[in-house]
RODO-2510 file (C-alpha; in nm, 4 decimals, decimal comma):
residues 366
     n   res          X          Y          Z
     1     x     7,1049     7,0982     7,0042
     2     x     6,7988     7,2358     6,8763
     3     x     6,6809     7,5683     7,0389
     4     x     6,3737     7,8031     7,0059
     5     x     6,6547     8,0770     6,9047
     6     x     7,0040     8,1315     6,8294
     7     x     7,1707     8,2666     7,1164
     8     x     7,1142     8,2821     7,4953
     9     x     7,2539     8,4855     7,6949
    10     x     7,2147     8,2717     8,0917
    11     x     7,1806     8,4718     8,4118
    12     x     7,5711     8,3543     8,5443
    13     x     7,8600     8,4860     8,5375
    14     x     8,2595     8,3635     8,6924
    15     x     8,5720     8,5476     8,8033
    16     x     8,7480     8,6334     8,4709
    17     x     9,0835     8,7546     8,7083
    18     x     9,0701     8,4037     8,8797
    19     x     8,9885     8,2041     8,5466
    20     x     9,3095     8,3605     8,3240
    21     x     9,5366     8,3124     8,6145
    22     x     9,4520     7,9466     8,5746
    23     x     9,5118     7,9003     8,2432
    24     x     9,7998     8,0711     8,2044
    25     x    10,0012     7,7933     8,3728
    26     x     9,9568     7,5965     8,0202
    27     x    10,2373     7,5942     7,7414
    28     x    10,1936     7,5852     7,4267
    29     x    10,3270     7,2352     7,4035
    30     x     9,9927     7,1537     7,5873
    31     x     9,7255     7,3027     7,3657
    32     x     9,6448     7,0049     7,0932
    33     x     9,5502     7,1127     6,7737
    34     x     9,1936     7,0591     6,5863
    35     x     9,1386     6,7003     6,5084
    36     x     9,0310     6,8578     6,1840
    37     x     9,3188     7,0840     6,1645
    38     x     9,1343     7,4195     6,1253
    39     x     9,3970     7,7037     6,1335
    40     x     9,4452     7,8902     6,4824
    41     x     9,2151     7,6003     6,6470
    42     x     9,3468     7,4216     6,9335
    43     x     9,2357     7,2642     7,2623
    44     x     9,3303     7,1647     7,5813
    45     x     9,0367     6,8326     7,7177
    46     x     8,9239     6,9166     8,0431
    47     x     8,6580     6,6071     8,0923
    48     x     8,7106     6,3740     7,8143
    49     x     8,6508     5,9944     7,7858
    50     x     8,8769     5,8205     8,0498
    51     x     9,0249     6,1610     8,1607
    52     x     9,2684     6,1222     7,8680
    53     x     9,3675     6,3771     7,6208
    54     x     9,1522     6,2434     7,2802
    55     x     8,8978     6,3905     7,1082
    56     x     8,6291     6,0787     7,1957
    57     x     8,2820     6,1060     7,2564
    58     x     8,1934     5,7160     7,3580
    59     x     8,2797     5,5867     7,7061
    60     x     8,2961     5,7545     8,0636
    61     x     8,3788     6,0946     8,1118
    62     x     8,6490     6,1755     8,3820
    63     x     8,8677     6,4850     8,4866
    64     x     9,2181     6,5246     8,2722
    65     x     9,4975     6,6226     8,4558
    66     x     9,4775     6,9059     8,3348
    67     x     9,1347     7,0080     8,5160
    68     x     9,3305     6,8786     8,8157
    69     x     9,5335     7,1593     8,7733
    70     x     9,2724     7,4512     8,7901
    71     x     9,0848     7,4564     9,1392
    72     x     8,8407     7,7416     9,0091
    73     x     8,7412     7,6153     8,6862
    74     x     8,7140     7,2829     8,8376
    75     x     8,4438     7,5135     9,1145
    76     x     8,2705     7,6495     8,7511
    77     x     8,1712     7,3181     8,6400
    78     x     8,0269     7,1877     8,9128
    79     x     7,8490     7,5075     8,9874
    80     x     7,5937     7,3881     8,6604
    81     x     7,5112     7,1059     8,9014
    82     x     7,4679     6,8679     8,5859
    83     x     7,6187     6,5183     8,4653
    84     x     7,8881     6,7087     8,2621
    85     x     8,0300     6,5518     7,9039
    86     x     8,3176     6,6508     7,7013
    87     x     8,4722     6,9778     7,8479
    88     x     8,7897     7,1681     7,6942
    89     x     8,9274     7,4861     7,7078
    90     x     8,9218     7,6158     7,3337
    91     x     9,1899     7,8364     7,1632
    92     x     9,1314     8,0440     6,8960
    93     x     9,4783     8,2305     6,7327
    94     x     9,4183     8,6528     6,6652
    95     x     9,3271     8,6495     6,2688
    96     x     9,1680     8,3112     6,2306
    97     x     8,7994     8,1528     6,2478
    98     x     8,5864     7,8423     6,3125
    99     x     8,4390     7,7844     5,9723
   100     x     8,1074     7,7704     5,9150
   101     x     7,9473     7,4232     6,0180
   102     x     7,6688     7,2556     6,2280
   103     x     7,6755     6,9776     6,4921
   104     x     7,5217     6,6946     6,3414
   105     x     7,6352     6,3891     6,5390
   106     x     7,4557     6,2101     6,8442
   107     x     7,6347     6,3296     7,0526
   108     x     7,5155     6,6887     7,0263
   109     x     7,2050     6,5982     6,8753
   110     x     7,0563     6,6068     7,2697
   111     x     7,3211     6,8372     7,4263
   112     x     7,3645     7,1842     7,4745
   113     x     7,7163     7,3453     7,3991
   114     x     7,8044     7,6296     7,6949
   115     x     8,0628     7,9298     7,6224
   116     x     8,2715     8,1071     7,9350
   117     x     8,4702     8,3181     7,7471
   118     x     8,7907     8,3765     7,9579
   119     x     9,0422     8,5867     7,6886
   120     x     8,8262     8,7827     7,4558
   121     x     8,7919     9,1392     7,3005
   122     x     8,5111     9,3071     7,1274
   123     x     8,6181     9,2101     6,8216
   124     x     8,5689     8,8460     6,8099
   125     x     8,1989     8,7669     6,6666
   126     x     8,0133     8,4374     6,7127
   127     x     7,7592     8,4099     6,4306
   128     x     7,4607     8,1581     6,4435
   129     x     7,2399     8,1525     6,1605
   130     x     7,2382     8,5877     6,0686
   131     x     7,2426     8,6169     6,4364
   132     x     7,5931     8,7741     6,5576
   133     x     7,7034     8,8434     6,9640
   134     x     7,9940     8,9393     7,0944
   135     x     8,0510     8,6993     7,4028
   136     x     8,1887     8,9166     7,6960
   137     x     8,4677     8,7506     7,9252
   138     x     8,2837     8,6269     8,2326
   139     x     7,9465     8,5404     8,0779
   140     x     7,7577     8,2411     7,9747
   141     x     7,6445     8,1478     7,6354
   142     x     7,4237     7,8785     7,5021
   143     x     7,3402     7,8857     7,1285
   144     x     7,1381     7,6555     6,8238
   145     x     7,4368     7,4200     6,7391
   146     x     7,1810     7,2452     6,4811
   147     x     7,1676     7,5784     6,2644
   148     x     7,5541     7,6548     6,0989
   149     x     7,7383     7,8636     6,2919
   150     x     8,1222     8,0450     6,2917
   151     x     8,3324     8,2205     6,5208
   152     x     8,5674     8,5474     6,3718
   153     x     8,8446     8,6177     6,5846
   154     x     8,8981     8,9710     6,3890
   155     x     9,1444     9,0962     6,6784
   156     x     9,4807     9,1116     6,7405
   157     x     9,5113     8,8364     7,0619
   158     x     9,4374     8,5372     7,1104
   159     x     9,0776     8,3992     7,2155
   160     x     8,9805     8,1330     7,4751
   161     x     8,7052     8,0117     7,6068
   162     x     8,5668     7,7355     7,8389
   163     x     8,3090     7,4580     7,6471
   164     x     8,0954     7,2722     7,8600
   165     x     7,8559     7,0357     7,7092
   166     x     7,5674     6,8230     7,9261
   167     x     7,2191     6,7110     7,8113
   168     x     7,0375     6,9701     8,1078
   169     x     6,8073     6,8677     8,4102
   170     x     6,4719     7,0396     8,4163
   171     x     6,6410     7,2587     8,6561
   172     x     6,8545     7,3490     8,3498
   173     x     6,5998     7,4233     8,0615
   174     x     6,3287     7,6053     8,3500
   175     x     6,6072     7,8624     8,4046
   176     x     6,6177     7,8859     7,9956
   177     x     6,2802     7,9215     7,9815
   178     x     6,2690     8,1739     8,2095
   179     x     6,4510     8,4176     8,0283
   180     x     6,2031     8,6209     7,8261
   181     x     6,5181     8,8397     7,7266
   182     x     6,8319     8,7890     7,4982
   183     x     7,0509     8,9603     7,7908
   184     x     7,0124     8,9189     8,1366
   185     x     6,9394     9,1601     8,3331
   186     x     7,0791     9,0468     8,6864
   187     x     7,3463     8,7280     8,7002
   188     x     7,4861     8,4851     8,9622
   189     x     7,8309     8,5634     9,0444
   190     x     8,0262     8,2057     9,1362
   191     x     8,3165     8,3511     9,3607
   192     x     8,6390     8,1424     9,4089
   193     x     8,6524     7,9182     9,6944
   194     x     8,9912     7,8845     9,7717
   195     x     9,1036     7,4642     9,8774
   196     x     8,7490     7,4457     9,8095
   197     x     8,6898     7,0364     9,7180
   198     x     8,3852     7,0245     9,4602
   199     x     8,2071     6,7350     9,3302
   200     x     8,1897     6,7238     8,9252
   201     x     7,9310     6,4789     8,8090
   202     x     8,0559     6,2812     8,4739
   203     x     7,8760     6,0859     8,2247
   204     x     7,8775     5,7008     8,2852
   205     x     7,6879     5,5703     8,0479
   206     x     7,6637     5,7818     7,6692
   207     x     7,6037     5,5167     7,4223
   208     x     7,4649     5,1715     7,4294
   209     x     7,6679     4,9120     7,2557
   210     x     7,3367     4,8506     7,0005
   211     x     7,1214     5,1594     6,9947
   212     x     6,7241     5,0663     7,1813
   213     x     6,4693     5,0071     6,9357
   214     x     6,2988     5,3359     7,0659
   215     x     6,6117     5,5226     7,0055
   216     x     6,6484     5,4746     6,7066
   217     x     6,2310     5,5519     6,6294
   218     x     6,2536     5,9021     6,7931
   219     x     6,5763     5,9934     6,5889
   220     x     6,4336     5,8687     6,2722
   221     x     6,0454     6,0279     6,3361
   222     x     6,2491     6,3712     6,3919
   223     x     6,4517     6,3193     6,0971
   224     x     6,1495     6,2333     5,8616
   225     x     5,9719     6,5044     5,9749
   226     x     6,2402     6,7615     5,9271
   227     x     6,2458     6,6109     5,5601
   228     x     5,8828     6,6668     5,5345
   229     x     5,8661     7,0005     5,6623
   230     x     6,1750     7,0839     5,4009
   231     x     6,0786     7,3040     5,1036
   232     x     6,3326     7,1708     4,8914
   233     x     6,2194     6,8282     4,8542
   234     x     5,9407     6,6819     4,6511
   235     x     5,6611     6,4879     4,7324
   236     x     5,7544     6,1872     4,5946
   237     x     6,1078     6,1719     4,7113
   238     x     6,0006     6,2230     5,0706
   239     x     5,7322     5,9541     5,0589
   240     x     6,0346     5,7325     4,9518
   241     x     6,2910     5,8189     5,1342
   242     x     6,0734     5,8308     5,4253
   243     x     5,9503     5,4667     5,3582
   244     x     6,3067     5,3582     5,3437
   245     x     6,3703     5,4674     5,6648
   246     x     6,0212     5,3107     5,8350
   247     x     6,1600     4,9782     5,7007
   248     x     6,4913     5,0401     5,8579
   249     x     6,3093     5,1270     6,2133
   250     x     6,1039     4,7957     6,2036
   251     x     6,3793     4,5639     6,1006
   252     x     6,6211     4,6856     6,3394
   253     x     6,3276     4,6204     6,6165
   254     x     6,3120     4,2776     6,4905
   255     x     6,6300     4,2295     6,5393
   256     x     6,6558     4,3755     6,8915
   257     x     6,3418     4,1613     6,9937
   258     x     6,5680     3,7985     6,9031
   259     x     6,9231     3,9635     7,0207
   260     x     6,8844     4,2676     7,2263
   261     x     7,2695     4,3522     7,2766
   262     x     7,3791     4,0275     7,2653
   263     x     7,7377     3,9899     7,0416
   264     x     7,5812     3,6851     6,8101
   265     x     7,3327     3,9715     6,6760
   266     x     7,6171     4,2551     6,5910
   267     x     7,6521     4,1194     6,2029
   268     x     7,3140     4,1376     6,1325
   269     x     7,2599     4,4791     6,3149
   270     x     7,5509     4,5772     6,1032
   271     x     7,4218     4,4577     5,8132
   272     x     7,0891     4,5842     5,8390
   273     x     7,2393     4,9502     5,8835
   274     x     7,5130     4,8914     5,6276
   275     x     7,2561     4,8057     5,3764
   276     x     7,0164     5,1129     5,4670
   277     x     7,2882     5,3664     5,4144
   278     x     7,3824     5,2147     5,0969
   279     x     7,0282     5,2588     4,9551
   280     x     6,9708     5,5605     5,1213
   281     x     7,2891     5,7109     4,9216
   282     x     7,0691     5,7378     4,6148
   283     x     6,9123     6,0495     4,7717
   284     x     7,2115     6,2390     4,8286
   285     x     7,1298     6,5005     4,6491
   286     x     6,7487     6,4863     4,6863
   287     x     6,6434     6,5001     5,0205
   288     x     6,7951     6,7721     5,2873
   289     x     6,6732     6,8948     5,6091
   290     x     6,5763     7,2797     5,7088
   291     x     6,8868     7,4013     5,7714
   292     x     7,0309     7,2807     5,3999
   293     x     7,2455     7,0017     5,4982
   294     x     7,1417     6,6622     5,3642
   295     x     6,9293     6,4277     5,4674
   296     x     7,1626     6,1368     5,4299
   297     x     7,4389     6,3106     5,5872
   298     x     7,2267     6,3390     5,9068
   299     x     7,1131     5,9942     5,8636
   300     x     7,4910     5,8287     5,8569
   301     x     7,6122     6,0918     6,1308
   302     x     7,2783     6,0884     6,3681
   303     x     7,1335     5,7126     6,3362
   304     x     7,3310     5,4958     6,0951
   305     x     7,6812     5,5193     6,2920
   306     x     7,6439     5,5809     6,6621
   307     x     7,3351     5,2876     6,6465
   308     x     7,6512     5,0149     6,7184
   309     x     7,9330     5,1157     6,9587
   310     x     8,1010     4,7500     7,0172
   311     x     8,4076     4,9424     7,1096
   312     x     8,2372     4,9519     7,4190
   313     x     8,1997     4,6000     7,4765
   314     x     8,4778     4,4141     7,6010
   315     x     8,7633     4,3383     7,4207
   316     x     8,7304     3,9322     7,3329
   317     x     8,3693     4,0002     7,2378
   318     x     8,4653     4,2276     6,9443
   319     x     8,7239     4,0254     6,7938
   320     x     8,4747     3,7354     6,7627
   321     x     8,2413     3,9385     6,5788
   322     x     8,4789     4,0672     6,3623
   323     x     8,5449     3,6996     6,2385
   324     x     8,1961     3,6092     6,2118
   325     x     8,1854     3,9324     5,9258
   326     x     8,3228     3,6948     5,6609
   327     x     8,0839     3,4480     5,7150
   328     x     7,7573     3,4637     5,5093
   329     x     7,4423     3,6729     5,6197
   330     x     7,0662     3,5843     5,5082
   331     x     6,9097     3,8747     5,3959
   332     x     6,5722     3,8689     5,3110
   333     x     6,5430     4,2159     5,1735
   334     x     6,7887     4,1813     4,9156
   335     x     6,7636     3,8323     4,8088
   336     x     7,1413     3,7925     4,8855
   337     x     7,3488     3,5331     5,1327
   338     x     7,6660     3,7654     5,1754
   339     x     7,7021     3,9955     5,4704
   340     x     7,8468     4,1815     5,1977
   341     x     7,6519     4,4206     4,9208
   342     x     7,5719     4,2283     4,5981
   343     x     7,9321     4,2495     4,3545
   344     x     8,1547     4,3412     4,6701
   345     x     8,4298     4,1794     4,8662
   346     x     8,5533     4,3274     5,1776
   347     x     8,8649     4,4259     5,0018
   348     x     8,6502     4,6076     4,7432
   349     x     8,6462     5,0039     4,6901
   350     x     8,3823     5,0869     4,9405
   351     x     8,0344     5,1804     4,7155
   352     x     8,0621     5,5293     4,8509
   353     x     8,3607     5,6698     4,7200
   354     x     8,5387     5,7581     4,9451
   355     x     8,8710     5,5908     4,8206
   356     x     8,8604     5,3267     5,0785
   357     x     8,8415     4,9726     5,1081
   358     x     8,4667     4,8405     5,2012
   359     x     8,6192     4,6810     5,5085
   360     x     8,7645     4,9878     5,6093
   361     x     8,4504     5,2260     5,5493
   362     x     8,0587     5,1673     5,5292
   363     x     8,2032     4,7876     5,6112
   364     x     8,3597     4,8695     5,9450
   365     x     8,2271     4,7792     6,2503
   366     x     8,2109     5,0562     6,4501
***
């Protein structure tokens, strides 16, 4: 998520003593490594879609077993007093690093990222932007996911922390916008409860199976306008780009108007975005945001992807649709009758180059 600075430091703080006796119950059998295997990073899903151990983002958020396990951390949680997301315990091994990246995807597009350090020392660094903190065991951390950021682990022990992510209440962002300092200067202590039953509030309902109309407007009007306010792009290329992307808003209301989330409109919702990206891959090279990343890479991982979820949607639905795929699309745009770009099959190389088949890639319903 986008915030007015890097780092914020919030006025909480938990029971490190009571936190580390928790988490010690966990082998190492039970930490999962990064989905993106990053050296020294592992995991262990506290609130994760279905309460199962995956690395999902789409679908209800429940309590693992694990979480079942820890009675305080399960009493840190719910102490936010927000619908919580994806929550894990993160585990980063003495000598190694989160590389440099930035949160890109819908799904932290609107939420905040929180750090409880639990096992720390003084020499492990977050760095956001050229900001760096040392996160002290016990406090609470938000920072600018949206700007790249890394995490050094320059000790000799192992660090972990607790990662909470929500969207925030207004109760949330007043207390944030309270804070006229980096560091607190007072903090709210939440003290163990012992066989103290809490309530943790999950998300229901993260992503519709076809993205609203108005959605999809207020992502793209904050992507174009990033793009214009980006020194590194022309004039011309913006007005183009930006055009490109107008059409794509007012097509996919059209469509939305006739089918709304109905299953006989998922082919030409997928066509419509399939078609976008593919002409929108022209400028990758051309047009990036502020922070340096580009433009079309926010555009596939922002808008483009999470605008269809028909995972979602139950089970004889999607195999239907997936059928209907091979049979031909109208396409007014393009002056084609194939669901399928012009000179493609669906076992084709995908246009992108990624090495896969188009079915499997920018093809794939999703």
């Amino acid at each position: 998520m986008k915030l007015k600075r890097e780092f914020y430091r919030l006025p909480l703080q938990f029971d490190v003593a009571r936190m580390q006796q928790e988490i010690a119950q966990f082998t190492d059998a039970e930490w999962v490594p990064h989905h993106e295997n990053f050296a020294g990073n592992s995991a262990i899903p506290l609130i994760s879609v279905n309460g199962e151990f995956n690395n999902d983002f789409k679908g209800a958020m429940l309590p693992t077993s694990a979480l079942l396990r820890c009675e305080y951390l399960q009493q840190v949680i719910a102490s936010f007093g927000e619908v919580i997301g994806r929550t894990r315990l993160m585990r980063l091994d003495s000598g190694c690093e989160v590389p440099l990246h930035s949160d890109i995807n819908h799904h932290w597009y609107k939420r905040v990222r929180v750090h409880i350090p639990i096992v720390t020392t003084e020499d492990v660094v977050f760095q956001c932007n050229d900001e760096r903190v040392h996160m002290a065991a016990g406090d609470c951390w938000i920072f600018d996911s949206w700007k790249f950021h890394k995490v050094e682990n320059n000790s000799d022990q192992t660090r972990i922390h607790l990662v909470v992510d929500f969207a925030g209440s207004s109760r949330f962002w007043a207390m944030v916008e309270q804070m006229d300092e980096q560091i607190a200067t007072s903090a709210k202590f939440t003290h163990y409860q012992p066989q103290h039953t809490v309530n943790i509030r999950t998300e229901k309902h993260n992503y519709q199976i076809i993205m609203s109309p108005g959605e999809v407007e207020l992502l793209v009007n904050d992507l174009v306008a990033d793009v214009q306010s980006c020194q590194l792009n022309t004039t011309p290329i913006k007005a183009s780009f930006s055009q490109l992307l107008k059409g794509f808003v007012a097509d996919w209301r059209e469509l939305w108007f006739l089918y709304g989330e109905e299953n006989t409109g998922w082919p030409l919702f997928h066509h419509l975005r399939d078609e976008t990206l593919k002409q929108a891959s022209q400028y990758d090279k051309e047009v990036f945001i502020s922070n340096g990343t580009s433009a079309v890479k926010i555009l596939a991982q922002l808008i483009i992807g999470p605008s269809m979820n028909v995972a979602l949607a139950p089970q004889h639905t999607i195999s239907s649709v997936e059928k209907s795929m091979d049979t031909p699309l109208p396409d007014k745009r393009i002056g084609t009758t194939t669901g399928i770009p012009i000179g493609l099959t669906r076992n084709s190389p995908c246009y992108c180059s990624s090495g896969d088949k188009y079915k499997n890639c920018h093809g794939k319903i999703t």
